[in-house]
N, C-alpha and C positions, 0 to 999 in steps of 0.2 A: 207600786203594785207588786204582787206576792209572783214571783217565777213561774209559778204549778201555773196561777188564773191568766198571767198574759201566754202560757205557752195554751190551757186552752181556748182561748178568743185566736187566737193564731192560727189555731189547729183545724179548725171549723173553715177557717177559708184557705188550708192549707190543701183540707180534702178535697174540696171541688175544684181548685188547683191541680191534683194528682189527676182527678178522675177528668179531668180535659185533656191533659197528657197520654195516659192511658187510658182513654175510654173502652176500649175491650167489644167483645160484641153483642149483637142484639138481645141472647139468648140469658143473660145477663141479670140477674133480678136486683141487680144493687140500686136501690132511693138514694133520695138525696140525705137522709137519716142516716147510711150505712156511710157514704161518703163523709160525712160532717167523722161520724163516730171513727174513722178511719185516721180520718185528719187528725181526730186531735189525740187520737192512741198513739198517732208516729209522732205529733209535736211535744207529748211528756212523755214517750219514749227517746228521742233524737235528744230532747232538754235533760233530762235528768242524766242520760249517759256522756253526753259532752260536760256538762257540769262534777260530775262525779269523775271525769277521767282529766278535766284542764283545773277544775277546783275553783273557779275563778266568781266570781258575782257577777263579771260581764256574758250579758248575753246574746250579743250581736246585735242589738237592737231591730226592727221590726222586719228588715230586709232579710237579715241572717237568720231569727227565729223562723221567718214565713219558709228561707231555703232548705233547710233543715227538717221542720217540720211535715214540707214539701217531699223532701226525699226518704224522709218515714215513711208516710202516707204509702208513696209509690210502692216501698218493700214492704207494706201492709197487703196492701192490693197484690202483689205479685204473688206475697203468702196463701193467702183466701184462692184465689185462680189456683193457684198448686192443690190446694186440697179439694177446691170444687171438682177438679177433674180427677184428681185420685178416686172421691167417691162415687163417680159417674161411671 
């Protein structure tokens, strides 16, 4: 399977991963649409930059892509919250 499609199948339950982690507060308008779209923006963000900076073909296999992907996600969500309230 192609990097880019397992990092997004990965990324998708990567987001709802983060957003249980950080679920943030009520006031919050993020779906599960925004989460999924979160998830898999950190998991070919986290995938293409560890791949471009280690060079390798290996890529953690399912654990290590989910962690990864997982820890995008979150500095996704952390980004979005920074700007929500900037323009609030």
């Amino acid at each position: 399977m192609h990097p880019v499609i397992w990092w997004i199948l990965v990324g998708g339950l990567a987001g709802i991963l983060a957003k249980a982690l950080s679920p943030g507060d009520r006031s919050e308008p993020k779906g599960c649409l925004m989460t999924i779209l979160l998830g898999i923006a950190g998991s070919v963000a986290v995938g293409f930059l560890l791949h471009t900076v280690l060079g390798s073909s290996r890529y953690g296999g399912f654990w290590g892509t989910l962690a990864g992907a997982t820890i995008g996600a979150l500095v996704l969500i952390a980004i979005a919250r920074a700007f929500e309230k900037r323009s609030s």
